[in-house]
C-alpha angles and dihedrals in degrees: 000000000000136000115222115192093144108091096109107063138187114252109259097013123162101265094203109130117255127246118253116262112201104207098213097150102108094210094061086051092065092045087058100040083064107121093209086051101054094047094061095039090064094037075063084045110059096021103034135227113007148169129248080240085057099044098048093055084046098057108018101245123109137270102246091048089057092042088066096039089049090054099048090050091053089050083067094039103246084126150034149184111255120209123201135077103333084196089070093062111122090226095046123119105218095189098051090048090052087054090045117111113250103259121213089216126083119250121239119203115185132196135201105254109231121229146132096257118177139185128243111256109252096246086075101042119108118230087259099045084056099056084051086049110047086042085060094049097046087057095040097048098040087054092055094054104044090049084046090060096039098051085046097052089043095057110124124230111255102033125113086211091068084074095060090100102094104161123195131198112173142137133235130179115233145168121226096256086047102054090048083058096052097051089052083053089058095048096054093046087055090049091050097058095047119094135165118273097261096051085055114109116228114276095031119140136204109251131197123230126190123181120191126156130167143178127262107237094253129022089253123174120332108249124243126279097236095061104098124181117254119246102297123264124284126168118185131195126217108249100173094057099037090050095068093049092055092043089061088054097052115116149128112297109218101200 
């Protein structure tokens, strides 16, 4: 399945899809299964460049922990430093900045790195390479779903937002050739709907979109005709709210 750590896009950039990386490097798999990791990759993910300062308010963990994580991310390449005016970060408080003490260390900004990563199928996977797998699923797919219910749960009374949770479960009967089509179908619709920030209109959000299909344990009967799938499944995530809690822990990483 694909990775997707490039929400969050550069202005202008080239919107050219990106070839698929397989990770098949086991040792980037485990950098990647780790819980605390994956937390803050998509904390880059959804808010944009930040510090290991930043990321450790976020998230409740300490500097010099996501120092290390952020660096073997980066070792991978999930992330990277970014260079530029820090000021002209979206999520960045100004003020706050202008109020800061000067620091005599350097500060590091780091940003989620985008691609097309996918894992190896699992008829390729060693023993050893399954256990990191499914280590990295169970975490990923127990986040989604708990961030699904509690933006859900959160969602305030009167805003149209509070509808953005269309859900689907359908069947479809498919051969092997076909389903790996219409994967690649998926990808390429998602593609075609991402744009750089400065091509997105006002009052856009950052949604969430998860794809997962498997198949039943024996071919069984083919389904009626008449059973047809629910609008697909789109989490969002409330950008406007969770901005201004990450403006107010911004600040200098000392480290």
């Amino acid at each position: 399945m694909p990775q997707e750590p490039g929400a969050n896009e550069r202005p202008g950039a080239e919107h050219a899809s990106p070839p698929p990386v397989e990770l098949g490097d086991l040792a980037a798999l485990k950098a990647l299964a780790q819980p605390r990791r994956q937390r803050m990759l998509e904390h880059l993910t959804l808010y944009g460049p930040a510090t290991s300062a930043t990321l450790a308010r976020a998230l409740g963990l300490n500097t010099g922990s996501t120092s290390y994580h952020l660096r073997e991310l980066a070792r991978y390449g999930f992330v990277e430093e970014t260079d530029g005016d820090k000021s002209a970060h979206r999520h960045e408080n100004r003020a706050e900045a202008r109020r800061a003490e000067p620091s005599t260390h350097r500060e590091r900004w780091w940003r989620a790195v985008p691609g097309d990563r996918r894992f190896p199928p699992r008829s390729r996977q060693s023993p050893e390479m399954r256990l990191v797998m499914d280590e990295l699923n169970h975490h990923a797919y127990a986040a989604d779903l708990d961030l699904f219910e509690r933006l859900q749960r959160d969602a305030q009374d009167g805003d149209p937002w509070a509808d953005a949770f269309p859900c689907s479960r359908g069947t479809i009967r498919l051969t092997l050739p076909e389903l790996r089509e219409f994967f690649e179908e998926y990808i390429a619709l998602l593609n075609r709907y991402k744009r750089p920030a400065a091509a997105t209109p006002p009052g856009a959000r950052t949604l969430l979109t998860r794809f997962l299909a498997f198949p039943t344990s024996s071919p069984g009967p083919a389904p009626s005709m008449d059973s047809t799938p629910s609008a697909p499944s789109i989490p969002s995530v409330d950008l406007s709210t969770a901005a201004d809690a990450v403006r107010q822990e911004r600040e200098a990483d000392p480290s």
